[in-house]
Each structure stands twice: as C-alpha cells, then as structure tokens.
C-alpha positions as CSV (number, residue, x, y, z in Angstrom):
1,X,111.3,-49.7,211.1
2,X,110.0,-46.0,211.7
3,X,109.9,-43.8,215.0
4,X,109.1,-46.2,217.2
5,X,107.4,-43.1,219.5
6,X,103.5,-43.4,220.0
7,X,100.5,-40.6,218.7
8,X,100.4,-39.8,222.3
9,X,103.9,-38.7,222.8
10,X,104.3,-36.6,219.6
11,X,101.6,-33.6,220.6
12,X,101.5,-31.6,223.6
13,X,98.6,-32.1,226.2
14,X,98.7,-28.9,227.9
15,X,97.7,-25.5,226.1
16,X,100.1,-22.4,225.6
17,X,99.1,-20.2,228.3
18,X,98.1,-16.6,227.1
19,X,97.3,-18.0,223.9
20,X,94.8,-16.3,221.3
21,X,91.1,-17.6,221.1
22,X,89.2,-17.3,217.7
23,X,85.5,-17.8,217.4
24,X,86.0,-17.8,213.0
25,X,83.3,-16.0,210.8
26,X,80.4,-18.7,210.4
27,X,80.9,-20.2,214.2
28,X,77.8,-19.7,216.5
29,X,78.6,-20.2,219.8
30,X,76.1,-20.5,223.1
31,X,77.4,-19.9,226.5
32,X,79.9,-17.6,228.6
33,X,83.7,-17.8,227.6
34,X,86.6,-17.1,230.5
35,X,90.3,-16.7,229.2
36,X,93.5,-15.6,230.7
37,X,94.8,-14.8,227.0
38,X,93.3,-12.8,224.0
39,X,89.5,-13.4,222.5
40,X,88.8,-12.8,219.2
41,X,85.0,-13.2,217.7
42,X,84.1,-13.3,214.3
43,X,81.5,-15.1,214.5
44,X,78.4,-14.8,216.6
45,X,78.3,-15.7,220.4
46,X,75.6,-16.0,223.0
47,X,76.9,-15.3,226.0
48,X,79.2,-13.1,228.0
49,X,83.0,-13.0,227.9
50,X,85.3,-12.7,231.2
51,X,88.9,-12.3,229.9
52,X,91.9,-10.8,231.8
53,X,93.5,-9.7,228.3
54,X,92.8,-8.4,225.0
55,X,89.2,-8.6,223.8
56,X,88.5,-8.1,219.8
57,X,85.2,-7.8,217.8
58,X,86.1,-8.3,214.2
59,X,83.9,-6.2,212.2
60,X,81.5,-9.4,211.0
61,X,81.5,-10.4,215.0
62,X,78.6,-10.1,217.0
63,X,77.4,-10.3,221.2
64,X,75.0,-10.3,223.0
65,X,75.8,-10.4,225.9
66,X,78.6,-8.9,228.5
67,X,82.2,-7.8,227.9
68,X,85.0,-7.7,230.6
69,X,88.9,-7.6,229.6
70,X,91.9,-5.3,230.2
71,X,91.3,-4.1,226.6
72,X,89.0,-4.3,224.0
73,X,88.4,-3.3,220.4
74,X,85.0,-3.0,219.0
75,X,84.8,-3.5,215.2
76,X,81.4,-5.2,215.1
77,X,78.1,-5.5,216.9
78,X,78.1,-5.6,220.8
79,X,74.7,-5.7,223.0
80,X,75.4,-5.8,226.3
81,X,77.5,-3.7,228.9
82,X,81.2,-3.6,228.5
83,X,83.8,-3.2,231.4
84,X,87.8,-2.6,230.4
85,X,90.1,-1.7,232.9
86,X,92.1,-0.3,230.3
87,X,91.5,1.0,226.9
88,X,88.3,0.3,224.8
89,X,87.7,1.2,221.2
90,X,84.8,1.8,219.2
91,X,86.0,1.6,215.8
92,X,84.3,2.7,212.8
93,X,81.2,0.8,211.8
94,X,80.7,-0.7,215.1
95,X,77.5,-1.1,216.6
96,X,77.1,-0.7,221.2
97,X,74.3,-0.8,222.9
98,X,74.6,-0.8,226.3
99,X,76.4,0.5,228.8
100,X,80.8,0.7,229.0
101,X,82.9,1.4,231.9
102,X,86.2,2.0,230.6
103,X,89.5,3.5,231.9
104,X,90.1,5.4,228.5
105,X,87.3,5.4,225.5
106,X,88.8,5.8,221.5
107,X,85.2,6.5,219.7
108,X,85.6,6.9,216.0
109,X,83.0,9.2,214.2
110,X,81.6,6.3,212.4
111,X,81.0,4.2,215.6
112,X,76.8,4.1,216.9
113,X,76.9,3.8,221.0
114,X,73.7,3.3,222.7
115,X,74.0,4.0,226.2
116,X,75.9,5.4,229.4
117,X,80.1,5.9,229.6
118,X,81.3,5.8,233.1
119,X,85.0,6.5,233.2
120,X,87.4,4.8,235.3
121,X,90.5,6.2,237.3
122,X,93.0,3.0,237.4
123,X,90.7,0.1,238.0
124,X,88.2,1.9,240.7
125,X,85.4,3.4,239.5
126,X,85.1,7.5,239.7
127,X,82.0,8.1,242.2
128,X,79.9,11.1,241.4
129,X,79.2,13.3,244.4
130,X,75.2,13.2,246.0
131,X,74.0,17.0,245.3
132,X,71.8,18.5,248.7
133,X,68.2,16.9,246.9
134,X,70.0,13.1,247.1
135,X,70.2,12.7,243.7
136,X,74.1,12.2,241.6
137,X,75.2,15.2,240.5
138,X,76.1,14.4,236.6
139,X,79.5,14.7,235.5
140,X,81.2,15.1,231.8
141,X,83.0,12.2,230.8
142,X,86.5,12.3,228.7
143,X,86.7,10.8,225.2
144,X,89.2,10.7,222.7
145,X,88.1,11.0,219.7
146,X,90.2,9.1,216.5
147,X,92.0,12.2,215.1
148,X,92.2,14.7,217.9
C-alpha cells in the first residue's frame, strides 16, 4: 500500500567525505579527534585534534590540548601547541597558550598568545643556525598583523 522500500534502504551508510565536524556550544567531549574534513568546536574538548583541513575555534570553544590542520582559526580558548601548515589566525578575543608553528600567523590586537612562534617555509620547518658558543642563534619571526 505505501513504498514498499525498507528504513535500511532509504539513508545512506557511508559519510560524505570532507564533510564539516561540529562539537555544538554545551558538548564536552573527552579524547583525540582525527578528520580528513573541517572541525569546528564550540563546545569544550579534552584532547588533541589531527585534521588535514580547516580547523575552527568558535569564540565560546575551548582545548586543551594539541592542534594540527592545514588551517586554523582561533576565536576562543586554546592550551596546547598548535601546528598549521598553512595559515593560522588569532582572532580578537582569543585566548593561546602554548606554543604555534605556522606557515603564515594573522594576530589581531585583541588576541592574548602565551608562548613561542616558529614560522614555517612550505611545510618544513625554518632551522635557526648554531652560533660559535653551541647555542641557536634567535631569529625574528614574520606576523601579519589584521589591518597592516
């Protein structure tokens, strides 16, 4: 009398791939996350992230733990290092502490980093040069600042 298809044939089994992951305002989450599309956390999450695209901090979001993506925008609260191949951005009202590695840094003046920058050239890391006493030589690194 009506579609004679089954629950079980009407809805897809397998996942979009490079779709976008949400952790929603009010969600805490324990453990690390690994995704091949985009993260976004507005909630709170215990553990580190591994993605190999887009990772967002909404501005109510906070880690603790480690970040790795291509990209990553910082809105909220983030304690733990942070490595982007690409472009990271500290937007205004974010909180860092820790240590980034980034290809290119966006810092707005409102945005609080605790910790070392170490720049990136493409995906390898720029080595500073040993100085005759043994010790790195220290080196300035590039930031572009929202608005300049």
């Amino acid at each position: 009398m009506f579609n004679q298809k089954s629950k079980s044939e009407t809805f897809q089994e397998t996942p979009t791939p490079g779709g976008a992951s949400i952790i929603a305002s009010g969600t805490t989450l324990k453990g690390d996350i690994s995704s091949s599309g985009d993260i976004r956390i507005d909630g709170i999450l215990q553990g580190n992230i591994h993605c190999t695209a887009k990772v967002v901090i909404g501005s109510n979001g906070v880690v603790n733990g480690d970040i790795a993506g291509q990209q990553a925008d910082i809105m909220g609260k983030v304690t733990g290092t942070i490595k982007v191949k690409e472009l990271l951005q500290l937007k205004g009202g974010s909180q860092v502490n820790g240590n980034i590695h980034a290809g290119k840094l966006q810092i707005e003046p409102s945005a609080n980093f605790n910790g070392q920058c170490h720049m990136t050239e493409g995906s390898t890391p720029v080595q500073a040069a040993a100085s005759s006493n043994g010790q790195a030589d220290k080196r300035t690194e590039k930031a572009v600042l929202a608005g300049a």
